[in-house]
C-alpha positions in Angstrom: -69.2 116.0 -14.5 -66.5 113.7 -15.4 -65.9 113.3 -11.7 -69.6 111.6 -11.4 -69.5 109.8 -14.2 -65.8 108.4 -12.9 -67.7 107.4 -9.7 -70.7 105.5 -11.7 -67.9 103.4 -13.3 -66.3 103.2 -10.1 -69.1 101.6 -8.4 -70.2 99.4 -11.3 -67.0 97.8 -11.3 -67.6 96.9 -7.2 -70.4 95.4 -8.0 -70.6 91.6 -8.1 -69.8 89.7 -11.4 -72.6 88.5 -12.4 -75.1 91.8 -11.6 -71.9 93.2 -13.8 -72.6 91.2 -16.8 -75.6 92.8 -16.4 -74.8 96.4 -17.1 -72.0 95.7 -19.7 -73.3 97.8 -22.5 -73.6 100.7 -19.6 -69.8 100.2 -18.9 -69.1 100.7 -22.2 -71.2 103.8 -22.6 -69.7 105.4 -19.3 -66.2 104.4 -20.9 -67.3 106.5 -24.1 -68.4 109.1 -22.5 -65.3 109.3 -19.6 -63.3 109.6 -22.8 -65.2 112.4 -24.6 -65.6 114.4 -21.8 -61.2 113.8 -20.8 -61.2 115.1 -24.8 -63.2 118.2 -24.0 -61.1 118.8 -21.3 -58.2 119.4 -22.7 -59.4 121.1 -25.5 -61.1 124.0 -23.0 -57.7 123.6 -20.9 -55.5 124.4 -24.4 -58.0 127.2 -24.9 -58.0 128.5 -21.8 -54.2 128.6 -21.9 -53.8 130.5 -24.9 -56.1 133.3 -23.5 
C-alpha cells in the first residue's frame, strides 16, 4: 500500500506545474498518509521483531 501511494506522489510530482498547483492539497494528503502508513510500519516491524 505504501508502495502505491509512493507511486501516486511519484507521478503527481511529473506532472506539469501548473496542472500541479492543481492537486496541491492532494500532495499534501498523500504526504500525510506516506508518513502514517512509514509509522505503521515500523511499529508492526518492532512487533514483529519481538515475537
Amino acid at each position: 500500500m505504501l508502495y502505491i501511494i509512493e507511486k501516486a506522489l511519484t507521478e503527481i510530482e511529473a506532472m506539469p506545474r501548473d496542472k500541479r498547483e492543481n492537486l496541491a492539497h492532494l500532495d499534501a494528503e498523500i504526504n500525510d498518509a506516506v508518513e502514517k502508513l512509514k509509522a505503521l510500519k515500523e511499529k508492526l516491524e518492532a512487533t514483529t521483531d519481538k515475537k
